[in-house]
C-alpha positions in Angstrom: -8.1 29.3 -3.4 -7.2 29.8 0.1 -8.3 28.2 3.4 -7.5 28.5 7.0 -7.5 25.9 10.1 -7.1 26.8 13.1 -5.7 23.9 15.5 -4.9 24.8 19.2 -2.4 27.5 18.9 -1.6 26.5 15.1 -3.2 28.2 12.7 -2.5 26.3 8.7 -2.8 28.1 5.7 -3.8 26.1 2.6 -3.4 27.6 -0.6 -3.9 26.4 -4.3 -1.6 28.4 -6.3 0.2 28.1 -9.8 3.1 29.6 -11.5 4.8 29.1 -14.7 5.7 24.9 -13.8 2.7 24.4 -12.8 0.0 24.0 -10.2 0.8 23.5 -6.3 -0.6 23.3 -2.2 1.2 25.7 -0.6 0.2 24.4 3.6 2.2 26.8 6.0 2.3 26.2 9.9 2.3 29.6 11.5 3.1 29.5 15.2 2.8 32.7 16.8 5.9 34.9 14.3 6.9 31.5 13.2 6.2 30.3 10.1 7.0 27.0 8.2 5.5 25.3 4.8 5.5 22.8 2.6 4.8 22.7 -1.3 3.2 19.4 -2.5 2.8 19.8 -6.8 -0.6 19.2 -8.1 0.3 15.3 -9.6 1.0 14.7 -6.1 -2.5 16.1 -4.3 -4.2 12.9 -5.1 -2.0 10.8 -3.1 -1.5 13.2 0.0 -5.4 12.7 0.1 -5.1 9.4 0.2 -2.7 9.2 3.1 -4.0 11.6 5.0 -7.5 9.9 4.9 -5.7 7.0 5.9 -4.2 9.0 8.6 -7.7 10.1 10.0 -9.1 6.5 9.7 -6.2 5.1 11.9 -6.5 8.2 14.3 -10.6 7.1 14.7 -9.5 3.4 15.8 -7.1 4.3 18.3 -8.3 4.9 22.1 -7.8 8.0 23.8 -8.6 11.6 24.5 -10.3 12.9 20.5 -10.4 16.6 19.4 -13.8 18.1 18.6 -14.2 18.0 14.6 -13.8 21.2 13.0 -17.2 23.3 12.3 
C-alpha cells in the first residue's frame, strides 16, 4: 500500500511494505532530487499513531497561522 502527501514543496511517500523480517512504514521526504526516509517496523505503527495524534491535538491548541487540512 502506498500513499502520497503533498505538503508545501514536500512531497511524503508512505509505503506499507514487508520482507523476509517482517512488515514496515517506509515515509520518505523528497525535496526537489533530495530524498530522505525513515523505516518504523510494524510492532511499532501503533505507537507512532499515537504520538502523532498527540502531535495534531497539541498543534490544534496552539495559536497562530493553521494550514488548510488535506482534501
Amino acid at each position: 500500500m502506498s500513499r502520497e502527501i503533498p505538503v508545501e514543496r514536500k512531497v511524503f511517500h508512505l509505503t506499507l511494505k514487508a520482507n523476509p523480517r517482517g512488515r514496515f512504514l517506509r515515509i520518505s521526504e523528497e525535496v526537489g532530487t533530495k530524498r530522505n526516509a525513515i523505516i518504523i517496523p510494524a510492532t511499532g505503527l501503533a505507537g507512532f499513531k499515537k504520538v502523532m495524534d498527540e502531535m495534531v491535538d497539541a498543534d490544534g491548541q496552539i495559536p497562530g497561522k493553521k494550514e488548510p487540512p488535506l482534501a
